[in-house]
Every structure is written in structure tokens, then in C-alpha cells.
FITORMI-767819 format. One record per residue (C-alpha): residue in one letter; residue number from 1; x, y, z. Coordinates in pm, 1 decimal, padded with zeros to 6 digits, always signed. Example, Ala and Ser with C-alpha at 12.3 -4.5 7.8 and 13.67 -1.06 7.14 Angstrom:
FITORMI-767819
['a',1,[+01230.0,-00450.0,+00780.0]]
['s',2,[+01367.0,-00106.0,+00714.0]]
***
This chain:
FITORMI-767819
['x',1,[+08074.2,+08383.0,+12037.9]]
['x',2,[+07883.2,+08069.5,+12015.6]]
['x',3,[+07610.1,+08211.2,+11751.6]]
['x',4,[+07932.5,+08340.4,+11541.6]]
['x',5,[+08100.9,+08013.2,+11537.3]]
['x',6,[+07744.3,+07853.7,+11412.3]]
['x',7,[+07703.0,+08105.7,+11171.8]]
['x',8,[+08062.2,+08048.1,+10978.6]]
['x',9,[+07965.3,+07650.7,+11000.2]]
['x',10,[+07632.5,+07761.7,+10820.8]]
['x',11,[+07777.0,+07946.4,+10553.1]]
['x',12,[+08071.1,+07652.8,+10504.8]]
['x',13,[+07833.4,+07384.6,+10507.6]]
['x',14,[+07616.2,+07585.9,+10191.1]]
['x',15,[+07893.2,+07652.2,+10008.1]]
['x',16,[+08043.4,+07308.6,+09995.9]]
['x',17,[+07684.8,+07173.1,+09900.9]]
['x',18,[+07743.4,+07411.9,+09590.7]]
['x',19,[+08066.9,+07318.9,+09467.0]]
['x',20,[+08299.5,+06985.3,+09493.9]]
['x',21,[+08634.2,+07249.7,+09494.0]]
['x',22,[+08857.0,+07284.6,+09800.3]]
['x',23,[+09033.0,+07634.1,+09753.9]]
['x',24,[+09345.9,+07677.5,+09929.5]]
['x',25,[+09390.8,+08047.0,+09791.9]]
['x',26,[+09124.2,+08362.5,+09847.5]]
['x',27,[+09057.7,+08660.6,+09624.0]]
['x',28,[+08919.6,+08953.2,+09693.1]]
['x',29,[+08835.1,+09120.9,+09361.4]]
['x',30,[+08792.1,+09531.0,+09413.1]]
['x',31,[+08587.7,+09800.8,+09174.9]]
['x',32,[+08674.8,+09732.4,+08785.2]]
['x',33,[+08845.7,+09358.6,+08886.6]]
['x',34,[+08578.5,+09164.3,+08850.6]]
['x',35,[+08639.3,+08996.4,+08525.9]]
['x',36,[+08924.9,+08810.1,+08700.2]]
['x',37,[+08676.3,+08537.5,+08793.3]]
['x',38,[+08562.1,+08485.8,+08478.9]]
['x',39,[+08854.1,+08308.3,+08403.4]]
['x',40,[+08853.3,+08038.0,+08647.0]]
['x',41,[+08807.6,+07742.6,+08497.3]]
['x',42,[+08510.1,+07435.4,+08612.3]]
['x',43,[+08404.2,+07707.0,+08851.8]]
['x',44,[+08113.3,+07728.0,+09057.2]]
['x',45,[+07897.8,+08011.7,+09091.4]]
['x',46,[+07745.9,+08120.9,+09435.9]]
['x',47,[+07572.4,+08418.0,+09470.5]]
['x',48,[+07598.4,+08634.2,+09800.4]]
['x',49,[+07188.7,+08586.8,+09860.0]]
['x',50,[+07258.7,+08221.9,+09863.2]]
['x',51,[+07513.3,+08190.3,+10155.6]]
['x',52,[+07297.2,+08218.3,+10488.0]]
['x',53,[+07478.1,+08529.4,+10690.5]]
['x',54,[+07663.5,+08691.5,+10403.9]]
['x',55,[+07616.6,+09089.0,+10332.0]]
['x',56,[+07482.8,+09179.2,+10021.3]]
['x',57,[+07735.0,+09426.3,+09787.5]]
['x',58,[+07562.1,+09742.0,+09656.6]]
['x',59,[+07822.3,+09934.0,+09509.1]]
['x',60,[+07837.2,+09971.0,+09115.3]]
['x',61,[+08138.4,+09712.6,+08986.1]]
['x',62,[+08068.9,+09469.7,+09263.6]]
['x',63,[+07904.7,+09149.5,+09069.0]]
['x',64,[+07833.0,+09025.0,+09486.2]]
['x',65,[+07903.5,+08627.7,+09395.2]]
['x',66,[+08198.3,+08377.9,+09508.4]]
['x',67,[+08328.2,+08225.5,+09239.3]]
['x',68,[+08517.2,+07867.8,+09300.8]]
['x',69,[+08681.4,+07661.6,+09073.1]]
['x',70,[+09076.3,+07661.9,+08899.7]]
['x',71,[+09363.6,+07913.4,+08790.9]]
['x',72,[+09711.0,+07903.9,+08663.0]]
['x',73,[+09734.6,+07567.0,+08858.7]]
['x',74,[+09590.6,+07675.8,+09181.7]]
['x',75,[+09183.9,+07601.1,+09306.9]]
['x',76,[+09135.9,+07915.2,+09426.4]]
['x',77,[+08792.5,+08111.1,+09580.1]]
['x',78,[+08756.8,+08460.6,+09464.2]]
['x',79,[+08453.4,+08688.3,+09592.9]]
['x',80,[+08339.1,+08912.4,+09270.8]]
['x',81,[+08244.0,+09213.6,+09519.2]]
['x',82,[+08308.4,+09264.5,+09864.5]]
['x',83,[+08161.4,+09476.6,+10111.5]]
['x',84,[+08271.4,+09796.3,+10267.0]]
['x',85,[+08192.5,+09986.8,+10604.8]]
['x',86,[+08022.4,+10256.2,+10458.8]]
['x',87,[+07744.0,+10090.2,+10295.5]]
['x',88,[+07623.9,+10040.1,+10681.5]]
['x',89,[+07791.8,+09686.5,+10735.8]]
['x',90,[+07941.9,+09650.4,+11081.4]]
['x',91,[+08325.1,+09583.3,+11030.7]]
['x',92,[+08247.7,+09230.6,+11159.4]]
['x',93,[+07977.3,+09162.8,+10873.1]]
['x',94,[+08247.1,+09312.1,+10593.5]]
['x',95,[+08501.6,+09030.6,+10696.3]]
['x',96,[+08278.5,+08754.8,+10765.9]]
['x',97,[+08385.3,+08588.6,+10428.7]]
['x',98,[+08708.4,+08606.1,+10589.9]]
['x',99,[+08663.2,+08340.9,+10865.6]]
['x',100,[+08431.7,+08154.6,+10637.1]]
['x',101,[+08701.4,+08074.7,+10367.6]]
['x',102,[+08966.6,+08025.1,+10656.1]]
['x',103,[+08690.9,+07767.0,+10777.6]]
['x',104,[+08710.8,+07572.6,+10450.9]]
['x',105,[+09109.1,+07545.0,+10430.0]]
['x',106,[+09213.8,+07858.6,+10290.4]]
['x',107,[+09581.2,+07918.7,+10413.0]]
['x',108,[+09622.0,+08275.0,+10185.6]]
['x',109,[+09463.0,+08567.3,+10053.1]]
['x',110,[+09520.6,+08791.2,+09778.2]]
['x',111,[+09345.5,+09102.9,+09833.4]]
['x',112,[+09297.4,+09389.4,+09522.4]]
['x',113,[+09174.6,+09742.3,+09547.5]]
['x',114,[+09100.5,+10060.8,+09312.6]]
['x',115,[+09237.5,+10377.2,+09506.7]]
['x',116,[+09326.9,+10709.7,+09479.4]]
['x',117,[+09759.2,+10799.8,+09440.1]]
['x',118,[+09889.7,+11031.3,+09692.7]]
['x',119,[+10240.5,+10984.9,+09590.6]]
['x',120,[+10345.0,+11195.7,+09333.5]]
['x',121,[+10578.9,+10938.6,+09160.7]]
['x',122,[+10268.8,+10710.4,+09138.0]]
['x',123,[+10058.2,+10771.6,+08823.0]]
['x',124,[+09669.2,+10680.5,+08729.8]]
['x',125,[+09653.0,+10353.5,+08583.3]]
['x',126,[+09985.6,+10204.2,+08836.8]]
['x',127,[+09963.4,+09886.9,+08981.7]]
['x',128,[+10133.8,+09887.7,+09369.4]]
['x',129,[+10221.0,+09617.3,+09606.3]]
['x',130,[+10071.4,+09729.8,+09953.4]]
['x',131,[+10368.3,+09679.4,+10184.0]]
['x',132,[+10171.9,+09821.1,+10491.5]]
['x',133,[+09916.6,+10008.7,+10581.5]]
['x',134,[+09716.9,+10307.2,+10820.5]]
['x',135,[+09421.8,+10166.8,+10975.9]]
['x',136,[+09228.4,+10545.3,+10953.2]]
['x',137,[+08857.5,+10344.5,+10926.5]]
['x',138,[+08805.6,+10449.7,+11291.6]]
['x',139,[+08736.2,+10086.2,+11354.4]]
['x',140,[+08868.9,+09741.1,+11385.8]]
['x',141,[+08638.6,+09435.4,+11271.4]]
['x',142,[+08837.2,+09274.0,+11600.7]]
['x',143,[+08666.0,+09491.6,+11865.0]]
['x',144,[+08443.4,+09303.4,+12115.5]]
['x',145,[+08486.7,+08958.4,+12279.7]]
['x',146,[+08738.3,+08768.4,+12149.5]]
['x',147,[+08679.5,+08388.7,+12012.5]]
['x',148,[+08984.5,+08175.3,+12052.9]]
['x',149,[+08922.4,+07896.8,+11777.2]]
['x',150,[+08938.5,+08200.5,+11508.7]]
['x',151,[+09281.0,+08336.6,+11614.1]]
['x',152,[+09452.3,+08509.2,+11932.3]]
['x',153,[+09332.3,+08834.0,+12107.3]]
['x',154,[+09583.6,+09065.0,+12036.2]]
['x',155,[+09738.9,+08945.3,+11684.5]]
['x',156,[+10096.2,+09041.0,+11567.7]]
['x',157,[+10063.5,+09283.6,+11277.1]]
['x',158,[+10427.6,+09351.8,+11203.7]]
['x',159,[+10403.1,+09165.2,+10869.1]]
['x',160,[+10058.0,+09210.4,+10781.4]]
['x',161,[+10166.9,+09172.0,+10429.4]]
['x',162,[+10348.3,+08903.5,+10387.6]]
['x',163,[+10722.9,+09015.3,+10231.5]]
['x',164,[+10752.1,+08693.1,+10022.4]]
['x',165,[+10452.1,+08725.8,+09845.3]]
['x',166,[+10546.8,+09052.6,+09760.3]]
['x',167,[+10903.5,+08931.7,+09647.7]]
['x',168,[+10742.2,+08684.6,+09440.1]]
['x',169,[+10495.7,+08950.9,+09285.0]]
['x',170,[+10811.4,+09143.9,+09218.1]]
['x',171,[+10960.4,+08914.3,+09002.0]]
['x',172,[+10615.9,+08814.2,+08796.5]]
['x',173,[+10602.6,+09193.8,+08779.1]]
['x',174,[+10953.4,+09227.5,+08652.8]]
['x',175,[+10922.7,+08935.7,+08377.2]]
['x',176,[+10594.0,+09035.1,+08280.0]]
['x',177,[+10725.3,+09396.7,+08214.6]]
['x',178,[+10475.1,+09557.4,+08452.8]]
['x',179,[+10557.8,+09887.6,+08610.4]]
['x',180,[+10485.2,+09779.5,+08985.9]]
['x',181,[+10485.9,+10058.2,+09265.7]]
['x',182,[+10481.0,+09962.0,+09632.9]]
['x',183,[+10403.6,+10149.5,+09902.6]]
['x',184,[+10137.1,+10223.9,+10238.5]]
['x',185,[+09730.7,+10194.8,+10185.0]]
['x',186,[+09573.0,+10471.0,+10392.1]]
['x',187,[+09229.7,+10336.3,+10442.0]]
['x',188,[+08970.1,+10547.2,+10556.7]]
['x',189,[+08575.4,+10478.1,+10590.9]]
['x',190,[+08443.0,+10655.7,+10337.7]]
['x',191,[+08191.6,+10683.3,+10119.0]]
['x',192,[+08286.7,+11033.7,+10053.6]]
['x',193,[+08583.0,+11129.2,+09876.4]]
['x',194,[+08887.4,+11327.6,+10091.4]]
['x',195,[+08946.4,+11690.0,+10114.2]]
['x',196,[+09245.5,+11834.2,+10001.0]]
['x',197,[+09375.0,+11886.6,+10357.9]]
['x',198,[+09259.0,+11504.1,+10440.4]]
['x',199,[+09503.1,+11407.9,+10170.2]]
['x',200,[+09756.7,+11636.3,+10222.7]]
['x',201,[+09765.0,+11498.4,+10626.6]]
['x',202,[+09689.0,+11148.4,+10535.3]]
['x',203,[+10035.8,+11180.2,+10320.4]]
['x',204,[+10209.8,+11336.1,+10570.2]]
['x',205,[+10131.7,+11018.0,+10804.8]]
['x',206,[+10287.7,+10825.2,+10558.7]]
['x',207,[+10044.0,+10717.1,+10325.2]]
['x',208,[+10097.5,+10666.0,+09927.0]]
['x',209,[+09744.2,+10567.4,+09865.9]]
['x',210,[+09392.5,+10600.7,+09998.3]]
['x',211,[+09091.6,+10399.9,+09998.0]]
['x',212,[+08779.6,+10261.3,+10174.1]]
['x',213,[+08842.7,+09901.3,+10179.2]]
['x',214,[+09059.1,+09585.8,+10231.5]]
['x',215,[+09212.2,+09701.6,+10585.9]]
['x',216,[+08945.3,+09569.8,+10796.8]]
['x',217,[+08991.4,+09198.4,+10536.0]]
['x',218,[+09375.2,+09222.0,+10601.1]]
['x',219,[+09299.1,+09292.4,+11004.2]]
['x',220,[+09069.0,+08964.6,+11002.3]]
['x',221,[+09303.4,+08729.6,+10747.4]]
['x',222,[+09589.6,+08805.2,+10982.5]]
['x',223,[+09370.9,+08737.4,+11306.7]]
['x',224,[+09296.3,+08398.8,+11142.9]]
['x',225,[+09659.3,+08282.8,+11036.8]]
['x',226,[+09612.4,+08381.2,+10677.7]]
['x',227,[+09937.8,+08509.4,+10475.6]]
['x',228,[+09828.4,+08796.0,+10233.1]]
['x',229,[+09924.8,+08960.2,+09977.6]]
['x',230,[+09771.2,+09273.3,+09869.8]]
['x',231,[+09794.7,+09469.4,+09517.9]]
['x',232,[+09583.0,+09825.7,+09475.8]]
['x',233,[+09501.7,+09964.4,+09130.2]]
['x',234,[+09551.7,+10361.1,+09136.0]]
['x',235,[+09289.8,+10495.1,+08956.0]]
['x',236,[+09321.5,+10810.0,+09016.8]]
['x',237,[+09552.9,+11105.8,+09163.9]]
['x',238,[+09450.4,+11209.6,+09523.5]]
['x',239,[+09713.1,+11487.9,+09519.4]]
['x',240,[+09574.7,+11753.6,+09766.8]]
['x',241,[+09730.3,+12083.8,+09646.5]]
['x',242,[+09613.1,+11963.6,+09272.9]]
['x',243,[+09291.1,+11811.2,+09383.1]]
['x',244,[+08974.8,+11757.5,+09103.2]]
['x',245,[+08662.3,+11665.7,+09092.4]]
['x',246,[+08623.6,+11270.8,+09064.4]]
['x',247,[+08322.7,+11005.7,+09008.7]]
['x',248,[+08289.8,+10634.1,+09083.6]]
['x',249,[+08240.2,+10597.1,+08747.9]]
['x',250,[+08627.6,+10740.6,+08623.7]]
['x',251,[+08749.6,+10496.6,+08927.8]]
['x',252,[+08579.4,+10184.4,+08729.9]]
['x',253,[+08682.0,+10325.1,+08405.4]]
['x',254,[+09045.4,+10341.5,+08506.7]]
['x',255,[+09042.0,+09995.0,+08692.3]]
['x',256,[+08859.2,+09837.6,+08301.0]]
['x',257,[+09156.4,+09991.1,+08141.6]]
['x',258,[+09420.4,+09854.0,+08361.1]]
['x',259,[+09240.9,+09499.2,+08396.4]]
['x',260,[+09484.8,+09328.6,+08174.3]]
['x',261,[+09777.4,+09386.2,+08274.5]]
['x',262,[+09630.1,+09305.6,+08672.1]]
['x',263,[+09474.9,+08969.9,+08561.4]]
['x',264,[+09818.6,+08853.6,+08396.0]]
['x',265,[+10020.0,+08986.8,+08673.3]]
['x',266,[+09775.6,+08766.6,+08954.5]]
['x',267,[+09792.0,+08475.1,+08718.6]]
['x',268,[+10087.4,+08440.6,+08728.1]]
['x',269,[+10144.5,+08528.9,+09092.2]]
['x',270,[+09944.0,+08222.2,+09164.4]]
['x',271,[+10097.1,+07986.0,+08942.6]]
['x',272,[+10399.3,+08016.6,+09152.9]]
['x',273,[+10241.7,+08067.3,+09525.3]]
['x',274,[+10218.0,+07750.0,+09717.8]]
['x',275,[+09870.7,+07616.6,+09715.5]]
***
């Protein structure tokens, strides 16, 4: 527990060498959100290769920088990538950033995805608040020894989405104009896609969308005392009687086509959140 503790005063200590900003808000940027970060403003550029103990992201739409500096108000760190189970990371390597930017006075985390609609009311190219979600990764980035100084053994997930962040996404959705689902996150480990009886079960459990991220972030953020909020882009429909083919590459092209209407709707989350 020792080494883990030294390694998340490590990869503090090298990131405020690079940059004079004190974030008090995360972001987790998914596939297709990227250009979010280029919109900070004075920000500070860190690649992943630069932060002793940090993964690496491989997957295409994942820039695999944190990007530091100011927006709508708020000085906010936002990692342009992130890093997922199945590319071979342990769940405790894919949430490492998580304890890192609680380390540096982070207090709460807004957490985007691209993933597939099992709802049928939900269409390609929705935006939906996750209210909850089904932990079907077949881990938990909280499994062995417990350290103390991140946050308590057995943490309370009851409100692992915190309900007034999504009220106040709600209303930014409602004056913006933005059609705003809401509903469960089914994540799963991927990096294959689900069958058509996968999706058909994981809907029956009580999922409205699927995907291969964010759960074991949301597991960690909560361990550490971290409110979240978390918003998934539906890029596609995971409908298993009316199941088709589908590519990476139609996931990113539905997430590019949705990106403005995401990057006003977080701006101006965040221009009311505290921070």
C-alpha cells in the first residue's frame, strides 16, 4: 500500500512541475470527445508518457494527454483518453488518474462515454445522464488490500451519481434545448462487441446502455470522496432482436457529429457547478 501511496505522490509532484493550475473539477473525455479540451483556455499540456506510473491509451479517438488549464469559469483537469480494461490494464492501473487528481484537490468528476442504446426510446446521436449503473466488468478496481488515506473499505454506492449534478445538467439541458435521456450504464469488459442475447439479458437486468468504460472511474471517484456526474453519448443502437454489424469507426463518427451539442451542454454544466 506503501509503493501505491508513493506512486500517486510521484505522478502529483510531475504534474504540478508542469502546470501552475489547481483544478478543482476532473474530466474524463470518452471516444469522439476529445476536442472538449481544446477549449480550455491558458492550459497546460501533459502527455500520458510524461507522468511516471500512468497507462498509456491505445485506442483510436483517445489523444492519451491531461489537459489543465480554464473553462466557463471553472480550472478544471480533463484527461483527452482514458484507459480501459480490455486493452490489458489491471482495473487498478485504469483508475490510477483517479486518486492522482483526488491527490491534487479535485473534489468532482465529470465522466463522458460513447455507448451503444439498448432502450428503444433512446436514439443514435442522444445524449443521457447516467443515473446508475451495472457493474458487469467482472471486476472491481477496489479488490485487494485496502489503503485507508484513499477512502473506506467498503464505500457506500447508493448515490454513485450524484442527483444534483444531474438536476443541474437537467436544467442546462432544458435551456440549451438539448434532448437529454437518463437512464442505467451496463458496463461490461469488452473489447468485443455484445451478442444479441448479451443485449437482450443485459436489458432485461435493467440496463439502457452498454459500454466498456467509466464504471471502474465512478467505483474509484466514489471510493475517494469524489461527487460525479456522468453523461454517455449513444452512438449507436444495441437493440438485440434488430442487431447490425458495427465498427469503432461509426462509434467515433457518431460521437464527431454529436460533439457540439455535448461541449455546450458540459460548458455550461460547469459554469454553474461549484468549483
Amino acid at each position: 500500500m506503501e509503493q501505491k501511496m508513493e506512486r500517486i505522490a510521484e505522478a502529483k509532484e510531475t504534474i504540478e512541475k508542469k502546470t501552475n493550475h489547481r483544478p478543482t473539477i476532473g474530466m474524463i473525455l470518452g471516444s469522439g470527445l476529445g476536442d472538449l479540451a481544446r477549449d480550455l483556455e491558458a492550459a497546460d499540456y501533459i502527455p500520458y508518457d510524461e507522468i511516471p506510473h500512468f497507462p498509456q491509451s491505445t485506442v483510436e479517438g483517445h489523444a492519451g494527454r491531461l489537459v489543465i488549464g480554464c473553462l466557463s469559469g471553472k480550472t478544471v483537469v480533463a484527461m483527452e483518453g482514458r484507459f480501459h480494461f480490455y486493452e490489458g490494464y489491471t482495473q487498478q492501473e485504469v483508475v490510477f488518474p483517479i486518486y492522482v487528481m483526488k491527490s491534487f484537490g479535485v473534489k468532482s468528476l465529470v465522466a463522458t462515454n460513447a455507448c451503444g442504446g439498448m432502450n428503444a426510446s433512446f436514439q443514435a446521436g442522444d445524449l443521457m445522464l447516467i443515473e446508475d449503473h451495472i457493474n458487469f466488468t467482472g471486476a472491481n478496481p477496489l479488490i485487494g488490500p485496502n489503503e485507508d488515506r484513499l477512502g473506506p473499505r467498503f464505500p457506500d454506492m447508493s448515490e454513485a451519481y450524484d442527483r444534483e449534478l444531474i438536476q443541474l445538467a437537467r436544467e442546462v439541458a432544458e435551456e440549451q434545448g438539448i434532448r437529454l435521456q437518463q437512464g442505467v450504464y451496463a458496463g461490461v469488459s469488452g473489447p468485443s462487441y455484445m451478442t444479441p442475447a448479451e443485449l437482450i439479458m443485459l436489458r432485461n437486468l435493467g440496463g439502457d446502455t452498454v459500454g466498456m468504460s467509466t464504471v471502474p472511474e465512478v467505483i474509484a471517484a466514489r471510493h475517494a470522496g469524489l461527487k460525479v456526474l456522468g453523461i454517455s453519448c449513444i452512438t449507436d443502437m444495441a437493440i438485440g432482436e434488430e442487431l447490425e454489424p458495427l465498427t469503432h469507426e461509426q462509434v467515433v463518427e457518431v460521437a464527431n457529429r454529436t460533439k457540439p451539442r455535448f461541449i455546450g451542454l458540459v460548458k455550461g454544466i460547469l459554469a454553474r457547478m461549484e468549483g
